[in-house]
C-alpha positions in Angstrom: -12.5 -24.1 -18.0 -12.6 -20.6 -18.6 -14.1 -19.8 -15.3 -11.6 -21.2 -13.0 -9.3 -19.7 -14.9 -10.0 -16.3 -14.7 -10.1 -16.7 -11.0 -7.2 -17.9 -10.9 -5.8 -14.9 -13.0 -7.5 -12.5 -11.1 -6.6 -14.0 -7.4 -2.9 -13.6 -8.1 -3.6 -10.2 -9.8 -5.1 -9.4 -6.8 -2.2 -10.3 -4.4 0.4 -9.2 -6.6 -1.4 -5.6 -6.6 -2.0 -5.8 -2.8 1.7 -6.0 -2.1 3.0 -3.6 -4.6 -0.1 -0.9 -2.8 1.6 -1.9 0.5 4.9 -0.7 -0.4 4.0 2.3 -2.1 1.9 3.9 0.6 4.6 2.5 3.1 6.9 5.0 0.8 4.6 7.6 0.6 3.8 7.5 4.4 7.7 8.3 5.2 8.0 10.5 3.1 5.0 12.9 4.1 6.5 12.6 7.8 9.6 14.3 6.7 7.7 16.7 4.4 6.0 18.2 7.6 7.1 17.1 10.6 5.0 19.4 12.5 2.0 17.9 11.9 3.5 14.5 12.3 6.1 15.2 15.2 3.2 16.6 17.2 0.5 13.8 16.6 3.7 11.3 17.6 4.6 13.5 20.2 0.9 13.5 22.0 
C-alpha cells in the first residue's frame, strides 16, 4: 500500500513540477530576448 502510493504522489508531483518549469523558462526566455536583442535579433535574423 505504501508503494503505490508514493508513486502515485510522486507522478503528479512530477507533472505538476513539469508544467510550472514550462512556464517559468517560457517567462524567462522572453524576457532575455528583450534584455539583449542583439544577440537574439541577430540569431532570428540569420
Amino acid at each position: 500500500m505504501s508503494r503505490p502510493k508514493t508513486g502515485r504522489v510522486k507522478k503528479a508531483s512530477t507533472i505538476k513540477e513539469q508544467h510550472h518549469q514550462r512556464r517559468v523558462p517560457t517567462r524567462h526566455l522572453e524576457q532575455i530576448v528583450p534584455a539583449r536583442p542583439g544577440l537574439d535579433g541577430r540569431v532570428d535574423q540569420q
